[in-house]
N, C-alpha and C positions, 0 to 999 in steps of 0.2 A: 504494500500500500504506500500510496506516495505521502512525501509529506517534508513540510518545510526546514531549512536547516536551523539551528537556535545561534550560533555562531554571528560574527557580525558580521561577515563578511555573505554581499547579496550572490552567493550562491546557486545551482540551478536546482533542484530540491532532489535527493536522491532515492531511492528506491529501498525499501526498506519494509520487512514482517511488521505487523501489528503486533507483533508479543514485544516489538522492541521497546513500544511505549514511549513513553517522554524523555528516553535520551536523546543524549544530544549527537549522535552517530553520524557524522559529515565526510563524505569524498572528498576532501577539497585539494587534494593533488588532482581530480579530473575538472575542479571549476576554477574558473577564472577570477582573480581577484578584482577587487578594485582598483584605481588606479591612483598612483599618489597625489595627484590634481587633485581629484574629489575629495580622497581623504583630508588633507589641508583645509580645502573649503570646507566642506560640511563638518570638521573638526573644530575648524577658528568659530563658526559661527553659532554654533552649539556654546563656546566658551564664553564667546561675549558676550549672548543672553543672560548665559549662568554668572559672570562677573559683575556685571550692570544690576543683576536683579538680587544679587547675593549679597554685595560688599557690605548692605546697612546691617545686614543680622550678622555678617562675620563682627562689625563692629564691637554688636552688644554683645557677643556669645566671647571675644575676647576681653572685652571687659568687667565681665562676670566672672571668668574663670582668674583675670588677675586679681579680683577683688581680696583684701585681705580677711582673714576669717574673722567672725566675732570674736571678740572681747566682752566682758560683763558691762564695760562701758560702752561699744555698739550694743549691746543686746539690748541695754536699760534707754538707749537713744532710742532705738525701732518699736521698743513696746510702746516708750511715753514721752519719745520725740522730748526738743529741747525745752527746758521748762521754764527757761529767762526769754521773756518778747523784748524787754527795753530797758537799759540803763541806765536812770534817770541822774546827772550828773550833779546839775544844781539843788535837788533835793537829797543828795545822797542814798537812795533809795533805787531798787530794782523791781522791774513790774514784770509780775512770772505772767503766763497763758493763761489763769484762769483769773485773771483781774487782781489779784493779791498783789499789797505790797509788802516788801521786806526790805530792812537796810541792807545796804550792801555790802558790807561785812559779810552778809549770810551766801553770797554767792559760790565762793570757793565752795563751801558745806552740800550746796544742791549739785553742786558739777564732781566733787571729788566727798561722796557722805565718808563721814567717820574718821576723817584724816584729820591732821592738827598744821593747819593754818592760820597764817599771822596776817596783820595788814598789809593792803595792800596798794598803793596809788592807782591814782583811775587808770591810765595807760595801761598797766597791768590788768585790770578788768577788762580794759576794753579789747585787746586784746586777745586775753582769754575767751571773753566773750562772743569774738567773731572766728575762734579756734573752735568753740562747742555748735557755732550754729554752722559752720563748714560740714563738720565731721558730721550733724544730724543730719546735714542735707545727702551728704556723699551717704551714710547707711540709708535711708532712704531710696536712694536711687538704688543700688547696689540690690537693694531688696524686692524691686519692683521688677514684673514679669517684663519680659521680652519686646512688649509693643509699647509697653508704658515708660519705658525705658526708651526705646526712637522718638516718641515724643519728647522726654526730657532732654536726650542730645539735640535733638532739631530745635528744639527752644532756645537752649544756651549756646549752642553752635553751629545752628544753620545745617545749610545742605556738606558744607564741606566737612563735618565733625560725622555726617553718616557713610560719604562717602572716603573718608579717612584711610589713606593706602590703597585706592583706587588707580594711580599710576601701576605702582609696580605687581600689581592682581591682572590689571591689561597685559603689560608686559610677560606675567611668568604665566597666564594660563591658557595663551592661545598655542607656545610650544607644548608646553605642560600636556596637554589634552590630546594634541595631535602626536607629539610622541606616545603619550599612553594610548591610546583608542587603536593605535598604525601597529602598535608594535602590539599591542594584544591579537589584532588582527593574525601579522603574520607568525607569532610564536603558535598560536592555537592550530594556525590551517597546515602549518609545518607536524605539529603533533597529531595532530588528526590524519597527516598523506602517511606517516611513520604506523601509526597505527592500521590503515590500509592496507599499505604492504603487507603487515604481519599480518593479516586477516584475523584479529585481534577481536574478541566481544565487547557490546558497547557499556556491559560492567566494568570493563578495565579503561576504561576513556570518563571516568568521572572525576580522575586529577587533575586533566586539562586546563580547566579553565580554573582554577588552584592556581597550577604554577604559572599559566599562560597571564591569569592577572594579577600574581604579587610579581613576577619579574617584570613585567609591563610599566606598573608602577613606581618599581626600586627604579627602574632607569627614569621614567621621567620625573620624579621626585628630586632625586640625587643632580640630574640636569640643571633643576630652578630652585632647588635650597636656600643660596642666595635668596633669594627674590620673596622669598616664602617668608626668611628673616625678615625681611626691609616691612613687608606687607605687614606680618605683626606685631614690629614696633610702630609703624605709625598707626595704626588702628587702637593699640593703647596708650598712644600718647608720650610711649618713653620718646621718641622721636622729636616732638615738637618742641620748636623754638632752637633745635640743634642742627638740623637739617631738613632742608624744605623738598629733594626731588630724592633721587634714585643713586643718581651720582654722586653728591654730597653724604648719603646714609654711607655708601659704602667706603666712602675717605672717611667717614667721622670710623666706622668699624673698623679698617683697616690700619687707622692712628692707634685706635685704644688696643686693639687686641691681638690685631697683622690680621694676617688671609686664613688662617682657620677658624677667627672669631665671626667668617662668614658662614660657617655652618654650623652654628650654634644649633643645639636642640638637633642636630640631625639624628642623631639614635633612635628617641624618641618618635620623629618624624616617620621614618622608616618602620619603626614599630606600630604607628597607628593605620601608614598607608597600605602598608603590604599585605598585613592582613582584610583590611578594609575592603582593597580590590579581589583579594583572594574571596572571599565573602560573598562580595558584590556579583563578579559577574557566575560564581555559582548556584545564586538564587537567582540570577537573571535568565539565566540559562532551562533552571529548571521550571519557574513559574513561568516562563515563557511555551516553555513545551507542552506545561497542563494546558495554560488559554487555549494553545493550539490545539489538542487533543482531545478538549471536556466537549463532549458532544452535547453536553447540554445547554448549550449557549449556544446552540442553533445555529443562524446567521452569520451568531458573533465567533463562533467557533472557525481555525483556520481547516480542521476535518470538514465542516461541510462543503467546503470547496474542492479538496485534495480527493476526497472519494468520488467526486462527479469528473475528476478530470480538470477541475479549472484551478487557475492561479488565482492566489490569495489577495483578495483586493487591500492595495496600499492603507484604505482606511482601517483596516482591519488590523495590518501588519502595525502600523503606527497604534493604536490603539493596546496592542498587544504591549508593543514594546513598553509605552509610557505606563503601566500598571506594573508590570514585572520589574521595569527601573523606579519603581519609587516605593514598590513593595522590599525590592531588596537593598533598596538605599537605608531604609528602616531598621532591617534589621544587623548589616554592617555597621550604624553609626550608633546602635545601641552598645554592639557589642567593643568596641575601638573605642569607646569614650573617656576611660581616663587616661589611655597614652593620646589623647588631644589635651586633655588638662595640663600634664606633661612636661608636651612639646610647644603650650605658648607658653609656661612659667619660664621653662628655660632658657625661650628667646626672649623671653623680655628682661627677664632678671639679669641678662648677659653671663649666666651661667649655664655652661652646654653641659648638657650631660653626654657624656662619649662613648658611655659604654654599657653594656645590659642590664650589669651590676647598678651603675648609678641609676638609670632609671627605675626598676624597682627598687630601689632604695627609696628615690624620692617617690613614688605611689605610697609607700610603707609610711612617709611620712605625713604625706597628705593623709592618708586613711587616720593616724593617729591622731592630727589636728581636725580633720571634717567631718569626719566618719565614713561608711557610702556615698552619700549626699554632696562630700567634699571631690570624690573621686569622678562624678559627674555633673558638676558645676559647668554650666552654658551649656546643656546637651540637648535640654528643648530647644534651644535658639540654634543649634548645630543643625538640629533633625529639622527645623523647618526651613533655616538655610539647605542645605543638602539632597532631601529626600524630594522636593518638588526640582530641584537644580538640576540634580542627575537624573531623573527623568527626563526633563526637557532636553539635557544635552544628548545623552543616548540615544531619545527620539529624533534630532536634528541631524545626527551623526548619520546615522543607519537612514532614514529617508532622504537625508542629503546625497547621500552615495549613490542612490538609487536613481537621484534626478541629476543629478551631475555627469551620471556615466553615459546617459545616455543623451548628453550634451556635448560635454568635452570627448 
């Protein structure tokens, strides 16, 4: 029975038993690949959808994860916020939120209870005072979900605070993507001709896309590391005021730390991507071959077509793909979430972790300081950056091949 290949590559659909089921069993030493034109195109523009429509939740999702964890004094700010509204200078007297006055003596007492504090000049209150209303604001924010938090960047900083490292995100994700998606391409169709030859069962072809998408990703990972640095310091802000473009970041990194303080967090990185891809395109692979095969979806099914004889209409193919790409973006970005906590503490902290040891180590100690909770810090604002991203690029990637090739 015929039936379509799961592979990215647009294929001619190969001939195959129904007991084979929803593997992913491709000839692809007999079919034609794509062409690197296409791939290019419909790789860059996959990206720049996915950079343009992503850069504000990367924002929040790294500024969540660098946020510092509670203290009794964050905790005691976010239950009951700061409790001085106004300093009243000429009356010597402080006027708390709920209309009360108290001399100002009694300040230090409400900001630091139970400690033993002396007088203190107003400059020093005042001060103080606009150190406690900072800190209630930043817990605050820090504490607020993911949309309520783009509001408060867009408030206080405009369009350029959400698009924040948007330069070097252009820059590293149009190679970024097309080395990864090309080179997944042709690792997988080379394992699948290897596997041909040997007339091999399609139980033993379920590593493929395993290795065909963590070595996909190590390489173009490893390519734009650099760039990945640049991207999340300025998106949390270690950047600003030090360096304004791409070229500047990487003289200010190469003064402070030479050329391997540009791959900062690479361990880390490497640890979140590879398995991530690894993940990714073997849920992709596989929910893609149910849609195709569940006959119960009728129309929507790519079996209703493949048993009559006809080729699977594009809306269908596209359809398929964006559900299978955003179901297994899911559940890779669930499972890869604290080596992204990780790998932006590292680069921001400008402390790389280099080696396997260090990184678990530092998970060990986030876990001690956050608990779980700490070890998935920005994973909603990840998954919803992400899981609608890599859908759409997938989907753009694979129908762009499709109309490209039969252009170029």
């Amino acid at each position: 029975m015929a039936a379509r290949p799961i592979i990215l590559s647009p294929s001619p659909p190969p001939v195959r038993s129904s007991d084979a089921g929803r593997s992913s069993n491709v000839n692809s030493s007999s079919s034609p690949s794509s062409s690197l034109l296409s791939r290019i195109i419909s790789g860059s523009t996959g990206s720049i959808i996915y950079a343009l429509s992503g850069t504000p939740i990367e924002v929040v999702k790294v500024r969540q994860q660098t946020a510092p964890l509670e203290d009794s004094f964050s905790s005691t700010l976010k239950r009951q916020g700061n409790p001085v509204k106004k300093l009243l200078r000429s009356r010597g007297q402080i006027m708390l939120t709920n209309g009360l006055m108290l001399p100002m003596d009694a300040f230090p007492c409400l900001v630091a209870p139970g400690g033993s504090v002396s007088k203190m000049d107003y400059s020093i209150y005042s001060r103080l005072f606009e150190s406690c209303r900072t800190a209630s604001s930043i817990v605050q924010e820090q504490s607020s979900g993911t949309f309520r938090m783009l509001q408060t960047i867009f408030r206080n900083e405009g369009l350029a605070g959400l698009y924040a490292g948007l330069k070097p995100t252009l820059a590293m994700s149009i190679p970024n993507t097309v080395i990864y998606l090309s080179s997944y391409d042709e690792i997988s169709m080379r394992l699948h001709a290897l596997h041909s030859s040997n007339s091999d069962g399609d139980g033993s072809r379920a590593y493929i896309p395993l290795v065909a998408g963590s070595s996909a990703r190590m390489i173009s990972s490893f390519a734009t590391a650099p760039l990945e640095l640049i991207r999340t310091r300025q998106a949390s802000n270690v950047a600003q005021g030090r360096a304004t473009g791409i070229l500047e970041e990487f003289h200010l990194l190469m003064r402070t730390g030479g050329f391997m303080s540009c791959y900062n967090g690479l361990g880390p990185l490497l640890l979140r991507d590879a398995p991530f891809a690894a993940i990714y395109f073997l849920c992709l692979e596989q929910f893609r071959g149910s849609l195709s095969d569940n006959t119960s979806l009728g129309r929507w099914s790519g079996r209703h077509y493949t048993d009559q004889g006809m080729q699977i209409p594009a809306s269908i193919d596209v359809m398929h793909t964006f559900a299978a790409g955003a179901s297994a973006a899911l559940v890779a970005t669930t499972l890869t979430g604290p080596f992204d906590v990780v790998k932006t503490m590292s680069q921001v902290s400008n402390q790389a972790v280099r080696s396997n040891n260090g990184t678990f180590a530092c998970i060990q100690q986030i876990f001690r300081d956050g608990g779980v909770k700490g070890l998935w810090r920005g994973n909603v604002s990840r998954m919803i950056k992400v899981v609608p991203g890599h859908a759409a690029m997938i989907t753009c990637y694979e129908f762009g091949k499709r109309v490209f090739d039969g252009v170029l």
